[in-house]
C-alpha positions in Angstrom: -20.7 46.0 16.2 -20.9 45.8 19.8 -18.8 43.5 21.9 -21.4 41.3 23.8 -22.7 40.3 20.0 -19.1 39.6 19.2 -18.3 37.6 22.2 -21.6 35.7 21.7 -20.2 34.2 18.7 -16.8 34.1 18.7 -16.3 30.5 21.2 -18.4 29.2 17.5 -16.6 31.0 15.1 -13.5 29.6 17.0 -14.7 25.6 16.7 -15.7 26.7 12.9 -12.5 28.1 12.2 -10.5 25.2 13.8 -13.3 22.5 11.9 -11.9 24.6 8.3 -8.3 24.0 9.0 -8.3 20.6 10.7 -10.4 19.7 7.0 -7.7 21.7 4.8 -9.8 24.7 3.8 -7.8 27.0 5.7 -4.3 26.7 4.7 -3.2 29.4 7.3 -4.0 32.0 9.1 -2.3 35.2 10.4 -3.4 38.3 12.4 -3.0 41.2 11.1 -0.5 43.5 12.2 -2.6 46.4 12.6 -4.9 44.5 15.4 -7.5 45.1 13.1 -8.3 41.1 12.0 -7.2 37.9 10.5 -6.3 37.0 7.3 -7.2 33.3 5.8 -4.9 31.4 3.5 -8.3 29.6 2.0 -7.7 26.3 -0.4 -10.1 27.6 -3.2 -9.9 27.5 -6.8 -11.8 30.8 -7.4 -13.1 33.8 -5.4 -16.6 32.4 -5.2 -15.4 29.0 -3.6 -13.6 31.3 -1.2 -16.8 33.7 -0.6 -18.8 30.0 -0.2 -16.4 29.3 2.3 -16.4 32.1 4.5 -20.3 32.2 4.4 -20.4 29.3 6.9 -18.7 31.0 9.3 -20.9 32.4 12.3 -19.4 35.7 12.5 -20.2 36.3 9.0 -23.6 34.6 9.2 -24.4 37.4 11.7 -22.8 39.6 9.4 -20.1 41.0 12.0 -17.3 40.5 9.5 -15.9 42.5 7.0 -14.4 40.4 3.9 -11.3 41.6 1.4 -10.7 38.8 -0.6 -7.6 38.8 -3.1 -6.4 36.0 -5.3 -2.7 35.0 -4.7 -0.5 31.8 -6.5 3.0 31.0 -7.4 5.0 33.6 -8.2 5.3 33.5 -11.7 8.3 35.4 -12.7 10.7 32.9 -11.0 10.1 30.5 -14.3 12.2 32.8 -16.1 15.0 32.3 -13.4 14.2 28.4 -14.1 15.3 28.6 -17.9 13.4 27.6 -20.8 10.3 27.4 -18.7 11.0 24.2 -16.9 8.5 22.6 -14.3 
């Protein structure tokens, strides 16, 4: 990747990315401690609505981004600490 391609896209990446959240796609979004990226909180029911997602971005359109993408939810084990398996 080189950094003039990069730059190039990024002012559009940043309106796209702004466009996801402002429309409740993008829950969140962090960097990553390492320097090394973001990572997207993205409302979608499965990894391919996720993968869908991210495939309108322009830094992925011009494939100069690298994509990890991990299903999270509630954390599940705390219904025990609810008794009986309350709501």
């Amino acid at each position: 990747m080189t950094y003039s391609r990069l730059g190039a896209v990024m002012p559009s990446e940043i309106r796209a990315t702004v466009k996801l959240y402002f429309d409740g796609k993008i829950r969140r979004w962090y960097s990553r401690g390492d320097g090394k990226g973001v990572i997207f909180l993205v409302d979608a029911k499965t990894e391919d609505e996720a993968r869908a997602l991210m495939e309108t971005l322009p830094l992925t359109k011009e494939q100069l981004m690298d994509h990890q993408y991990i299903p999270v939810g509630p954390l599940m084990p705390l219904r025990a600490l609810m008794g009986g398996g309350q709501s």
